[in-house]
N, C-alpha and C positions, 0 to 999 in steps of 0.2 A: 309291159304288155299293152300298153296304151295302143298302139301301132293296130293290134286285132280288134281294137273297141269299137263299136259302131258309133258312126257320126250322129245319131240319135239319142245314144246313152250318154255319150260326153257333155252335148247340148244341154241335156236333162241334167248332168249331175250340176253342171256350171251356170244353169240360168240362173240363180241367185246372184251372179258376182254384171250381170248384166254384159250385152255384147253377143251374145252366145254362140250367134251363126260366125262371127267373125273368129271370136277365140277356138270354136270348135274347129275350124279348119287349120288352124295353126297348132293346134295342142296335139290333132293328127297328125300333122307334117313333122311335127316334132317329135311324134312317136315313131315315125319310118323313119327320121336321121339314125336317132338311138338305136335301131334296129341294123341300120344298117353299119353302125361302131359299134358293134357289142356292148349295146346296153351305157357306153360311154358318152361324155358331152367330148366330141373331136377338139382335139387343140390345132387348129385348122383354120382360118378365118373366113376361108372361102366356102370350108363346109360348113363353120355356125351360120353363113347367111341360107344355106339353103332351104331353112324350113319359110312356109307363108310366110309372109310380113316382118320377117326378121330382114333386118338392115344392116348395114357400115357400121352406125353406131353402135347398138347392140352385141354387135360381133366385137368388135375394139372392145369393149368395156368386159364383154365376157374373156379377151383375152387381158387384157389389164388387171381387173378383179380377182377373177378367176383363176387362170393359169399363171399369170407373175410375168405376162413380157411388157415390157415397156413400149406404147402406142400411145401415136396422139389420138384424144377423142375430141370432136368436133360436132359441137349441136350449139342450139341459139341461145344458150346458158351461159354456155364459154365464149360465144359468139360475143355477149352482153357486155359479160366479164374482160373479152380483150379491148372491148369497146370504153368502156370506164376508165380500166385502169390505164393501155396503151394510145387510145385513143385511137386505137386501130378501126377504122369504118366495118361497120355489121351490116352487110348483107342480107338478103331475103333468103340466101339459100347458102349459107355457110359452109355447107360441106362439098358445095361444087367450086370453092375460090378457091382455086389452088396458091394462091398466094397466103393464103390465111393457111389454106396444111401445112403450107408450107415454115410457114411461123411458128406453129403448134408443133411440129415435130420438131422444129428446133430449141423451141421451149420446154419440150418435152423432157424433165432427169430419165437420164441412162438406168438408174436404177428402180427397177418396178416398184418399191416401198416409198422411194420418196414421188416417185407419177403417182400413184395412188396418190396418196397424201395432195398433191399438186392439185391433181384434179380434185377432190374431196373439196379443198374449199373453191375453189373457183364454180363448180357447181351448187354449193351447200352455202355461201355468201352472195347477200346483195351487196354490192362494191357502190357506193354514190358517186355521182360525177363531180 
């Protein structure tokens, strides 16, 4: 029921977690997606981006984690991580080099349990140079 909550009451309940005008408009955006998949998170990638401030990444990771398909995810984490261990040059904007998705999905295991796992440390380690 989030969807029918007013943007005043959301605000109110979440100012403790700080942000509030920003998270409250996404916490409502998030409440019309839901509404409009029956109460479900869509296994859709185009639709997880449509609520506020949801992104690429986020939608990847919600399909990775979440649903079980195998995606490259691409942020300045793994950005770092291809940079240490590959010595692949990091960018300012990682998720616009297509040469870099393009390595990440090739890097990418086929199978969603071991991408998890893939990504898990290359986000969750600091790799030294």
């Amino acid at each position: 029921e989030l969807y029918r909550a007013e943007e005043s009451d959301i605000r109110k309940e979440i100012r403790p977690l700080g942000f509030q005008n920003r998270r409250t408009k996404c916490l409502k955006s998030v409440g019309e997606m839901l509404k409009e998949n029956n109460s479900e998170v869509p296994e859709v990638e185009e639709k997880l981006q449509k609520p506020w401030r949801v992104g690429e990444y986020a939608a990847k990771a919600t399909m990775l984690f979440g649903f079980d398909h195998s995606v490259e995810l691409i942020d300045s984490n793994i950005a770092s991580a291809a940079e240490n261990i590959l010595d692949y040059p990091h960018t300012t904007a990682p998720h616009k080099d297509q040469d870099f998705r393009a390595l990440m999905s090739a890097l990418t295991p086929s199978s969603p349990k071991i991408a998890r796992g893939f990504y898990f440390a290359l986000i969750d380690f600091e790799f030294p140079k």
